[in-house]
LOKE-78176 format. One record per residue (C-alpha): x, y, z; residue in three letters; residue number from 1. Coordinates in steps of 0.02 Angstrom, whole numbers. Each point is the difference from the previous one (the first is absolute). Layout:
residues N
VOKE        X        Y        Z   res     n
VOKE        X        Y        Z   ALA   NUM
...
***
This chain:
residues 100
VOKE        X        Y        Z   res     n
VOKE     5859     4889     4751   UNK     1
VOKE      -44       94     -181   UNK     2
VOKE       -3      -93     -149   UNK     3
VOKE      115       81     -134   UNK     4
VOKE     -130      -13     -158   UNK     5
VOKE       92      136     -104   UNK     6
VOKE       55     -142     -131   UNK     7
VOKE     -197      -33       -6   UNK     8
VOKE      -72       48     -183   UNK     9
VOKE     -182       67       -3   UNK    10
VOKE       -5      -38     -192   UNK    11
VOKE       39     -189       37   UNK    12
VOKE     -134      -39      138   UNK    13
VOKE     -119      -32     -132   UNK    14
VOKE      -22     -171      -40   UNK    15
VOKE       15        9     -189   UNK    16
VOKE      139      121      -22   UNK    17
VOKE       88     -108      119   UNK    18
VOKE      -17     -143     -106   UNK    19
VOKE       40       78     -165   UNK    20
VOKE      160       48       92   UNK    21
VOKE       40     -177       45   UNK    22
VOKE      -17      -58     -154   UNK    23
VOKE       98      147      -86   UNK    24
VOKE      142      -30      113   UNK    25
VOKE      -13     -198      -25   UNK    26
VOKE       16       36     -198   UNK    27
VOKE       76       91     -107   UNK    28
VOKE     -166       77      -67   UNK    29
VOKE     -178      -60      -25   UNK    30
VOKE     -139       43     -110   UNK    31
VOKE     -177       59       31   UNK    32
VOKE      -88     -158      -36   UNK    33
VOKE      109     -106       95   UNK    34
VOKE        1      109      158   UNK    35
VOKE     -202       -7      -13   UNK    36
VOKE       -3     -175      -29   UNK    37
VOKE      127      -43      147   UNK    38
VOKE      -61      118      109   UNK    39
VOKE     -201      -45      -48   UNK    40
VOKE      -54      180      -14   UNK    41
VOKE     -102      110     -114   UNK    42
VOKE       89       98     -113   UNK    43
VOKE      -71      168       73   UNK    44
VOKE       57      -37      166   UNK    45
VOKE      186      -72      -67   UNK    46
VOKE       -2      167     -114   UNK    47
VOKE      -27      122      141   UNK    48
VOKE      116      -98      133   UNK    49
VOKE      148       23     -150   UNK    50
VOKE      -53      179      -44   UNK    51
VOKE       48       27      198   UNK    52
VOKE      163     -106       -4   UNK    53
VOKE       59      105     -153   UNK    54
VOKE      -53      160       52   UNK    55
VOKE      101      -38      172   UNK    56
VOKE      155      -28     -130   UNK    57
VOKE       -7     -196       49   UNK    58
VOKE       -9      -75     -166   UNK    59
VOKE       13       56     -204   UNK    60
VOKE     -117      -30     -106   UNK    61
VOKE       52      -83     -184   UNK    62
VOKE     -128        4     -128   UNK    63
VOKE       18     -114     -167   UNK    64
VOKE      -71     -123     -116   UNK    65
VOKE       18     -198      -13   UNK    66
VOKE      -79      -51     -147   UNK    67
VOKE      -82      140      -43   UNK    68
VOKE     -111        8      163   UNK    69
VOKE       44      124      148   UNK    70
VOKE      123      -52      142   UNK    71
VOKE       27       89      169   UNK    72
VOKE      160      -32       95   UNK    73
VOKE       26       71      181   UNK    74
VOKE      188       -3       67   UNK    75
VOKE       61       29      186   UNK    76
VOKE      114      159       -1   UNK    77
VOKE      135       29      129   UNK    78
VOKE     -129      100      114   UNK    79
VOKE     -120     -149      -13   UNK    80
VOKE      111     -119       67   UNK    81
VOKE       79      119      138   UNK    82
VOKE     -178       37       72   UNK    83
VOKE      -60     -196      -23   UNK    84
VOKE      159      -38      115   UNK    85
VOKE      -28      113      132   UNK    86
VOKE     -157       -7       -9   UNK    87
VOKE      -10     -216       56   UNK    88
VOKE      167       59      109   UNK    89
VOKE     -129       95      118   UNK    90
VOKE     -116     -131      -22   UNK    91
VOKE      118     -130       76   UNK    92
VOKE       56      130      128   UNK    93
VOKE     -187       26       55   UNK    94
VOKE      -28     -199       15   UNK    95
VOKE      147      -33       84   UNK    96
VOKE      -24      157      120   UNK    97
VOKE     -171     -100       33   UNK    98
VOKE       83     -159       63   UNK    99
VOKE      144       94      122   UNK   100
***
């Protein structure tokens, strides 16, 4: 029997990007700090993990200031959310293939 993995997203079987997607799609956005704090991560490692997401077209970037000091919002976009989905949809389908 073949497994049907084509809902399977290569950009979300890393650990971290996963993450930042769960907590994207949890909330309605999240800031730098607090996804390195939650997530306990350096910031090079959360930086290049949200450079990907973006660059995939998985979350916008919103730049501004609070209180005069520099804040970084991320937000899920439609696409984000889509490919999160179907991406833990062929996760469940590959554990429950598992225990047929």
């Amino acid at each position: 029997m073949s497994l049907d993995l084509s809902l399977y997203d290569k950009v979300l079987e890393n650990r971290v990007r996963l993450q930042i997607m769960s907590v994207l799609v949890a909330n309605e956005h999240y800031d730098f700090n607090a996804l390195k704090e939650l997530l306990q991560i350096t910031d090079g490692n959360l930086a290049s993990n949200l450079k990907s997401l973006e660059k995939e077209g998985y979350l916008i970037v919103e730049k501004s200031f609070v209180d005069r000091k520099p804040n970084t919002k991320y937000i899920r976009t439609d696409k984000g959310q889509k490919a999160f989905e179907n991406h833990l949809t062929a996760l469940e389908n590959l554990i429950k293939q598992q225990y047929k």
